[in-house]
C-alpha positions in Angstrom: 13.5 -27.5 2.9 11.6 -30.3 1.6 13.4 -33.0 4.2 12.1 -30.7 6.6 8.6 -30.8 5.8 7.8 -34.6 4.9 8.0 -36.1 8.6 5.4 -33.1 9.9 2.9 -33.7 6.6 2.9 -37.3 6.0 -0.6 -37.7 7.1 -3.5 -35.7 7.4 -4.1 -35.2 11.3 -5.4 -32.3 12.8 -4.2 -32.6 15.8 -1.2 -30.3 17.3 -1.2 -26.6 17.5 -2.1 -25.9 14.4 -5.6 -25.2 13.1 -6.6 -27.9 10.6 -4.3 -29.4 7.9 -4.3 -26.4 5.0 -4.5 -23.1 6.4 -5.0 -20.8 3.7 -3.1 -17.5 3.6 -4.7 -14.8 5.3 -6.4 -11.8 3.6 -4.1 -9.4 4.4 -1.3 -11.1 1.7 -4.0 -10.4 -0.8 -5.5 -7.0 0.3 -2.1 -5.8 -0.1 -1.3 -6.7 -3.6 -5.0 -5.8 -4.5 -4.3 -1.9 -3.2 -0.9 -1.8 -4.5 -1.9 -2.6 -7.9 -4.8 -0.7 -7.7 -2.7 2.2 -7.2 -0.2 1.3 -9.8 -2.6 1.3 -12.5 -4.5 5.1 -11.2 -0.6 6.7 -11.5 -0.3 5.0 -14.8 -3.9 6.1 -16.2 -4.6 9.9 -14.5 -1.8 10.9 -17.3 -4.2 10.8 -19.8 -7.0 12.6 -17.6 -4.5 15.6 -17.2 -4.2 16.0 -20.9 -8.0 16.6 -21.1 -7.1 19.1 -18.1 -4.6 21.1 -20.0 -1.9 19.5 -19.4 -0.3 19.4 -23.1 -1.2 23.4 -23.3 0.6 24.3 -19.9 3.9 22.3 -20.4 4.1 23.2 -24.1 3.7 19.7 -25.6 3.5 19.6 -29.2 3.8 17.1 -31.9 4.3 13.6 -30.9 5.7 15.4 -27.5 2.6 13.6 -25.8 3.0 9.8 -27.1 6.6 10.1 -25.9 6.0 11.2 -22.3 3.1 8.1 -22.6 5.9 6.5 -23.5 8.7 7.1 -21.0 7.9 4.9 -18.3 7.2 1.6 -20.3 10.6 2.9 -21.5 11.9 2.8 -18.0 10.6 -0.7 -17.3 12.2 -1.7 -20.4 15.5 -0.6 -19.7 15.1 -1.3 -15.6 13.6 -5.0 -16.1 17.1 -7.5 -15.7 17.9 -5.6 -12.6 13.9 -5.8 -11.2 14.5 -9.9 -11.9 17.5 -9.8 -10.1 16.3 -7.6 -7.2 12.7 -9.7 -6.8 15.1 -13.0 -5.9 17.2 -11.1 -3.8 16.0 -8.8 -2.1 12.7 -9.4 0.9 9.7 -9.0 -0.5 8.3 -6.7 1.7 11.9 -4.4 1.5 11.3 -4.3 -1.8 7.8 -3.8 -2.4 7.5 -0.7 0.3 10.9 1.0 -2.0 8.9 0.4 -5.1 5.5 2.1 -3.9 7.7 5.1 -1.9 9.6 5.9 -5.3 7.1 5.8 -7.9 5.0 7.7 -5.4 7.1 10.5 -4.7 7.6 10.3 -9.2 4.0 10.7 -9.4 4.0 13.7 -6.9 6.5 15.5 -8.6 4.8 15.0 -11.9 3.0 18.2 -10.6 5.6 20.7 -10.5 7.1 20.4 -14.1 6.7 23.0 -16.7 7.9 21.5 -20.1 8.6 18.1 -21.9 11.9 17.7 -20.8 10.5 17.7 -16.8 7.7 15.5 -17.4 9.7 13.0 -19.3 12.2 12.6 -16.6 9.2 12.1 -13.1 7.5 9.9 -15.8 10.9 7.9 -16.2 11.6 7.3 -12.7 8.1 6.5 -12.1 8.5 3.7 -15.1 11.0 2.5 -13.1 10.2 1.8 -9.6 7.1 0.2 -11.5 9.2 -2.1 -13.2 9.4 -4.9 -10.7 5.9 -5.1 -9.4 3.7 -6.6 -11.4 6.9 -9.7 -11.4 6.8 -9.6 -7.7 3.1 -10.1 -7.7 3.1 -13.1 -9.7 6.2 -14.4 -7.8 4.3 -14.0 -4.6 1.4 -15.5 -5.8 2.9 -18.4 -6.5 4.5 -18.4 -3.7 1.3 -18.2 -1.3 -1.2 -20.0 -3.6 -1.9 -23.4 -5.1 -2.1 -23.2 -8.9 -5.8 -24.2 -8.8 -6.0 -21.2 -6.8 -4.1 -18.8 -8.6 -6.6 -17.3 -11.5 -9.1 -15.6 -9.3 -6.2 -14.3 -7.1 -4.4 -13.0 -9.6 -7.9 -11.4 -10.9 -8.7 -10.0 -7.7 -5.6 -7.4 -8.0 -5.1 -7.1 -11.6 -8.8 -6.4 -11.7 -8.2 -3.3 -10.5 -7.5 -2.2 -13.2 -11.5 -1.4 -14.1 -11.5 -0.1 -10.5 -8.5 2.4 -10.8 -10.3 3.3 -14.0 -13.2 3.9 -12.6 -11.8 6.1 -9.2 -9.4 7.7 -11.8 -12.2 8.8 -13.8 -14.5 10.4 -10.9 -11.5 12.0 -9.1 -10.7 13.3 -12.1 -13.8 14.7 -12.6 -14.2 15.9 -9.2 -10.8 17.3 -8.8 -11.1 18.9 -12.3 -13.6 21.4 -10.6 -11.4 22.7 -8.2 -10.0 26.5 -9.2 -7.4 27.1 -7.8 -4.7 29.6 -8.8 -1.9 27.7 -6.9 -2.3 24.8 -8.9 -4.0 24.0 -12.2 -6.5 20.9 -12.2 -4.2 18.1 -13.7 -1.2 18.8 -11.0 -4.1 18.6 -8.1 -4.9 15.2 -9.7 -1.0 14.0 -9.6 -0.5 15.3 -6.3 -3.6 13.4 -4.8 -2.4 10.1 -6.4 1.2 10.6 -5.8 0.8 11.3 -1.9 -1.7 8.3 -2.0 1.2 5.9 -2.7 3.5 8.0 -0.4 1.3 6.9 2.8 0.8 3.4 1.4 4.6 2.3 1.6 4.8 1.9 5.2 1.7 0.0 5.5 3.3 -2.1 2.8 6.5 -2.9 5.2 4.7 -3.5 8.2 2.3 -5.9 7.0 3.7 -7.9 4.1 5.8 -10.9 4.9 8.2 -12.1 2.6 7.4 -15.4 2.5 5.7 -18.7 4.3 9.1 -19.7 6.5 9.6 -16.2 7.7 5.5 -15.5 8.0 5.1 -13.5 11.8 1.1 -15.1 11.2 2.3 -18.5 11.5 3.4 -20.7 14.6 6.1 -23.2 13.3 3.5 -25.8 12.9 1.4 -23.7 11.1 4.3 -23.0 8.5 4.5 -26.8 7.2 1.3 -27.3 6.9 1.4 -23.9 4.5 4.3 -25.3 2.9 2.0 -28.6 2.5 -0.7 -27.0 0.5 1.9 -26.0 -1.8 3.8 -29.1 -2.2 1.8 -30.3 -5.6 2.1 -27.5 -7.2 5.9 -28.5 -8.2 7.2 -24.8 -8.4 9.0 -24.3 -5.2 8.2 -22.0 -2.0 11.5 -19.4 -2.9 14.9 -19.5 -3.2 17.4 -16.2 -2.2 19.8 -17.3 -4.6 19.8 -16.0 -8.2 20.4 -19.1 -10.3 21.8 -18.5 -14.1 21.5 -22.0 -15.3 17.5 -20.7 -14.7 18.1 -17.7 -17.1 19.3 -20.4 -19.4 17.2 -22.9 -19.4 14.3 -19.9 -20.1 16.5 -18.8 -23.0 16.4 -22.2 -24.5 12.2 -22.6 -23.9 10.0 -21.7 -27.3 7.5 -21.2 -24.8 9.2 -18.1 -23.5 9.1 -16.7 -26.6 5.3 -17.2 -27.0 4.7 -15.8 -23.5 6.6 -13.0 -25.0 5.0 -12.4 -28.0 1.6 -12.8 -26.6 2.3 -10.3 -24.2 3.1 -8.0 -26.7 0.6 -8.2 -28.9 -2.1 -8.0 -26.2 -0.5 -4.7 -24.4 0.0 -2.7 -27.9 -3.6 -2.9 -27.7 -4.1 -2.1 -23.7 -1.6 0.5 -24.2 -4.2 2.4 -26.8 -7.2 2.7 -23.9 -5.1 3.6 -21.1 -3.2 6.6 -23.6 -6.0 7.7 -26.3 -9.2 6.4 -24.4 -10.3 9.4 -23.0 -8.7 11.6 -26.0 -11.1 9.2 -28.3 -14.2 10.1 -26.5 -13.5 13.4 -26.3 -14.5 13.3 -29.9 -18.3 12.0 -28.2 -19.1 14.6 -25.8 -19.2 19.0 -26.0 -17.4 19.5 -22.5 -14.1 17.9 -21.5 -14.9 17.1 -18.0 -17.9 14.8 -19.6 -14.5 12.9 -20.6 -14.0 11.4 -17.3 -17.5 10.0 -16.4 -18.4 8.8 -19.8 -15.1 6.3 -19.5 -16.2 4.9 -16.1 -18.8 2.2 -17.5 -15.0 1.3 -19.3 -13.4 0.5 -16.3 -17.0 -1.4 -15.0 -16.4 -3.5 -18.0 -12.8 -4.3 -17.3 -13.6 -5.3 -13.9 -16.3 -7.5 -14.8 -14.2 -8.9 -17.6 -11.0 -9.7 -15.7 -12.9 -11.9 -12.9 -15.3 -13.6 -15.8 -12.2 -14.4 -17.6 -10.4 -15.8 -14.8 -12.8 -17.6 -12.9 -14.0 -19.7 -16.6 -10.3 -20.4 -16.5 -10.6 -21.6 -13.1 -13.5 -23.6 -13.3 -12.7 -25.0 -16.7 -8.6 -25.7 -15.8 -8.1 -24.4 -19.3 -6.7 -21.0 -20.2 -5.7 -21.3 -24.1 -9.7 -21.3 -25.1 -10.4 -19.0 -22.9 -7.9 -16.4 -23.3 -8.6 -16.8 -27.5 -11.8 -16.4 -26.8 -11.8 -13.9 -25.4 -9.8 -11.3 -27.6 -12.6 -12.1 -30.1 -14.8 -9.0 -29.3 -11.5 -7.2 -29.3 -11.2 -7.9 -32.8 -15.3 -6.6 -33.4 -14.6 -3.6 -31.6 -11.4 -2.5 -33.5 -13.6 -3.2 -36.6 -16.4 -1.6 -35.8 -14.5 2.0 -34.6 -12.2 1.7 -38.3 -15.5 0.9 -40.1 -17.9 3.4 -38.7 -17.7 6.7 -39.8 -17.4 9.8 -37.5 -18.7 12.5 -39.6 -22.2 10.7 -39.7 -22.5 11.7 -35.7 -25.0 12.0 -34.2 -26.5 9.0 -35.3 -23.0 7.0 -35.2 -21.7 7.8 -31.7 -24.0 4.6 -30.1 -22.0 2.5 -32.5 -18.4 4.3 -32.2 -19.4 3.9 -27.9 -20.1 0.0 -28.2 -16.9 -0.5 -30.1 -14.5 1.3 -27.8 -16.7 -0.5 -25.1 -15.8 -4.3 -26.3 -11.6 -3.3 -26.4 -12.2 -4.0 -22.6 -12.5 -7.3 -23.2 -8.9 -7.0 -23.8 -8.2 -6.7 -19.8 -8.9 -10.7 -19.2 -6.2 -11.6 -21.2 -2.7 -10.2 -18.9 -4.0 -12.2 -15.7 -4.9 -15.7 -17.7 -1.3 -15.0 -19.4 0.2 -14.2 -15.8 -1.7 -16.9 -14.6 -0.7 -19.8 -17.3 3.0 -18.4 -16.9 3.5 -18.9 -13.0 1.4 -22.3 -13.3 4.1 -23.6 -15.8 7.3 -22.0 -14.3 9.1 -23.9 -11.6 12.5 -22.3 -9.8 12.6 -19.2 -8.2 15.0 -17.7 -10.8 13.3 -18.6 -14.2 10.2 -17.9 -12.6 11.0 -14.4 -11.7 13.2 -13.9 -15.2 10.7 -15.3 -17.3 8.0 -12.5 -15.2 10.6 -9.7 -16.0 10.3 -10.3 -19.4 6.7 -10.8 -19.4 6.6 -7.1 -17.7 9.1 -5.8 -20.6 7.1 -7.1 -23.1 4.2 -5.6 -21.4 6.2 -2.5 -21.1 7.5 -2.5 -25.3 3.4 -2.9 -25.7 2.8 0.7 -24.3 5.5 2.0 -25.8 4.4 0.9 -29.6 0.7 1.0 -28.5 1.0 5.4 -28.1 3.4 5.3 -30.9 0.8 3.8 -33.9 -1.5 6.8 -33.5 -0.8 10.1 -34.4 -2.6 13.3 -33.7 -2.8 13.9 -37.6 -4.6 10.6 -37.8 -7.3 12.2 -34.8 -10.3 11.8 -34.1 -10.3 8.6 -36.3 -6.9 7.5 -36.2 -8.0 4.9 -39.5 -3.6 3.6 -39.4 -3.3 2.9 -35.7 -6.7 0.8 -35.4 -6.0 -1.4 -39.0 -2.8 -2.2 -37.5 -4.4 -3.3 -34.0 -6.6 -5.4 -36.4 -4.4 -6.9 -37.4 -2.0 -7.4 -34.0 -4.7 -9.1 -32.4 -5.6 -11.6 -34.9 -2.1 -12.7 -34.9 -2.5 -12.7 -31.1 -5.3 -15.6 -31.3 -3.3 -17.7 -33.7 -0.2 -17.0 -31.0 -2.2 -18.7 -27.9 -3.5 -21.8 -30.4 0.1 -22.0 -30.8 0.8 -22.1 -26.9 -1.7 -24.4 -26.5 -0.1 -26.9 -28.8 3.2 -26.4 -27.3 2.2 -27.4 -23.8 0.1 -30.0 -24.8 3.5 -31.8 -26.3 5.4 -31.1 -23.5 3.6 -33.1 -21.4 3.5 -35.8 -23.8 7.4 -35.4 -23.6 6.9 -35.4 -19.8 4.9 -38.4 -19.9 8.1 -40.2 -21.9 10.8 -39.0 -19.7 8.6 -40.6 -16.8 8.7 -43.5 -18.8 12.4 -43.6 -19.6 13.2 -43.3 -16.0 10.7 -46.4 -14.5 7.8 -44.3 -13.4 4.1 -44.4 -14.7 3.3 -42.0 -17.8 0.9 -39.8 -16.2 0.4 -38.4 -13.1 -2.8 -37.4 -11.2 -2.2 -33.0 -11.0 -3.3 -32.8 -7.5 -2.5 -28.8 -7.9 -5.5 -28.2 -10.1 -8.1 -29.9 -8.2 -10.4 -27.7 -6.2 -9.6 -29.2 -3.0 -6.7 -29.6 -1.2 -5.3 -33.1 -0.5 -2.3 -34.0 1.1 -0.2 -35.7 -2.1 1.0 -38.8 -0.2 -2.5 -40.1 0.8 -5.0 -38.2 -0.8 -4.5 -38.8 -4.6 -7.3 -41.4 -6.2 -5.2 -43.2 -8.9 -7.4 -42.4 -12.0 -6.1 -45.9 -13.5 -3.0 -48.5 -13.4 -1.0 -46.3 -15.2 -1.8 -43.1 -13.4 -0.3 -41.7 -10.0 -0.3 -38.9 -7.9 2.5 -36.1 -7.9 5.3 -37.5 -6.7 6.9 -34.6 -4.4 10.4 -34.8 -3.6 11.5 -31.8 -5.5 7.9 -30.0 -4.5 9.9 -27.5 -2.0 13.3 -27.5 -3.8 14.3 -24.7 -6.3 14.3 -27.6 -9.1 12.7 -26.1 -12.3 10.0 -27.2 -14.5 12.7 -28.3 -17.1 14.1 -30.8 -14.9 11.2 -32.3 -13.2 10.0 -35.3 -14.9 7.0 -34.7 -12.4 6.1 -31.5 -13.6 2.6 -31.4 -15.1 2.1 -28.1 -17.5 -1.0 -26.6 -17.6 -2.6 -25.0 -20.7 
């Protein structure tokens, strides 16, 4: 690919039939992912609305019953993840991306006609499932669509939804909750409504997403390379149909993987706790269960505004390590402040208990910087979508442990579960420091490879500068020793490993 693109892109000329020298992708690529998400995360989080609905007294859930149905489709995403990293190099994007929204939809529908554990256990499952692959896909077609410089407010702009889903999920709740009915109790009107909503969605998905720049229906041929161009200095490749496993094993070998892992981890015990026990936890604040549901919607404001102000300081600053640390610090204050306050002095310590569950939203910035940092140091089609499968699985082991520390003996405090997420995500700050370090001596190792094999010891990162300029003219040398990206393996499927060009950010 990348012999085909140099003779079209060696200079910066408008002229042809192509608009201008950088089109950027158009909106629909992103309005897609931003709905699809935003659904995602309301089928994940309207479990927890129907248990302040009745939906533990009318399927018979008793015990640790409740944490385990939480717990199934993380469970499912665990189990389902190599074969999602295989199928997101495989298979077309937009084949694949309309069969994940159809199934977890129709799992999410049929949530609403089952009677006991063993029912709801099984539609959560399969609705773990066809979850597994998306949020992988998302960052692979990000990358795939977006410069790296680019990257943080995009992947904001859909995994902000997550506030937004909150938000809907808390006044359809609320509204749907009303309804009597005596067809259908309130929590299987609310997983019908959602379920059907994904339903419709998958073939809008299908006829609108492309799969990737060569194949885009948008784009006249001319248009293509110079959408190929833009990407070129990012060093990460455009996409590759074959599965590679020297990628797997080069990922294996990476103690960065295993920090991207453990990171992950840490951050989505925590996440796991709000989306499960957030509602249950206020429930303690108000006298009326349907009160529930709107008190939590200044929550998902807060995640909103948290996930763009969190991404765009890592876009403006190029730096995601100092933000992302930073960030988990009021996570830390508000875990200390709901185990340190006590309950039984309500009314006069509800303000307090309220701020503290508040500040766990700032929690929500942390997956897209991780998502973010992960892409933007990933190159090859393969590792990237392997070493995204395993960020999802340790997203998914998250909200399996996350349920699993609290225990409705513990309630309303639940004292063991919030000293161990103390504890989780003050390890999770020293985790990123240790990230940071890592990636700052890989580049210095970078810099002597370059060295070892004649070329200049650092290299100007054309992909993190705000505007786009073509690589081979563009590029202001910062001094003699400095040069742009050189870009022969810019389109190939080469990975970040074997690039001496490659430039990680951190």
């Amino acid at each position: 690919m990348a012999g085909s693109v140099k003779p079209a892109v060696s200079h910066t000329s408008t002229s042809g039939p192509g608009p201008g020298p950088s089109p950027v992708p158009p909106p629909v690529i992103l309005s897609l992912l931003v709905w699809v998400y935003f659904l995602q995360i309301l089928d994940k989080s309207v479990l927890a609305y129907g248990a302040t609905y009745g939906l533990k007294h009318d399927t018979h859930l008793v015990g640790s019953q409740y944490s385990l149905v939480s717990a199934a489709a993380p469970m499912a995403q665990l189990l389902w993840q190599p074969a999602s990293s295989y199928l997101i190099v495989r298979v077309p994007h937009r084949v694949l991306m309309a069969g994940l929204v159809f199934g977890w939809g129709v799992a999410q529908a049929a949530s609403a006609a089952c009677r006991d554990f063993g029912g709801l256990m099984a539609a959560r499952f399969f609705l773990g499932l066809f979850e597994a692959g998306c949020l992988p896909l998302f960052g692979v077609i990000t990358s795939q669509w977006y410069r790296r410089a680019e990257q943080p407010l995009r992947i904001a702009a859909w995994y902000g939804t997550n506030g937004l889903a909150t938000i809907f999920a808390s006044a359809v709740s609320f509204g749907l909750g009303q309804i009597s009915s005596p067809a259908l109790q309130p929590w299987q009107t609310i997983f019908l409504f959602v379920g059907l909503l994904t339903v419709v969605t998958a073939p809008l998905v299908y006829y609108r997403l492309d799969n990737d720049i060569p194949s885009a229906r948008f784009l006249d041929p001319y248009e293509k390379l110079q959408a190929l161009e833009r990407l070129r200095a990012n060093q990460t490749g455009t996409g590759s149909r074959a599965f590679d496993f020297s990628h797997v094993i080069e990922a294996a070998r990476e103690p960065k993987t295993y920090l991207w892992i453990a990171m992950t981890l840490l951050l989505n015990v925590g996440a796991a706790v709000t989306n499960t026990f957030g509602p249950l936890i206020l429930q303690g604040f108000v006298d009326h269960d349907s009160l529930t549901s709107l008190l939590n919607m200044p929550f998902g404001a807060l995640q909103f505004i948290v996930i763009l102000l969190a991404s765009y300081l890592a876009q403006k600053s190029s730096r995601k390590a100092v933000i992302l640390a930073s960030f988990m610090v009021p996570v830390v204050i508000g875990l200390a402040v709901l185990y340190a306050v006590r309950r039984h002095e309500a009314p006069g310590s509800r303000p307090a208990l309220l701020m503290g569950y508040y500040l766990l939203a700032f929690l929500f910035g942390g997956n897209p910087l991780i998502v973010t940092w992960i892409i933007g140091n990933t190159a090859g089609t393969t590792k990237k979508s392997v070493i995204m499968g395993l960020y999802n699985a340790a997203s998914a082991a998250g909200n399996i442990i996350g349920p699993l520390l609290f225990s409705d003996a513990d309630a309303p405090a639940y004292k063991p579960g919030l000293r161990a997420c103390l504890a989780i995500f003050v390890t999770l700050i020293v985790v990123v420091l240790v990230q940071w370090a890592n990636l700052m001596a890989l580049n210095k190792t970078q810099e002597m490879r370059r060295l070892r094999n004649g070329k200049p010891a650092k290299v100007v990162d054309l992909s993190m500068q705000r505007h786009f300029h073509v690589a081979q003219e563009d590029a202001d040398m910062d001094d003699g020793s400095s040069e742009p990206c050189p870009v022969d393996a810019a389109h190939s499927d080469l990975t970040d490993g074997r690039n001496d060009e490659f430039v990680y950010i951190y």
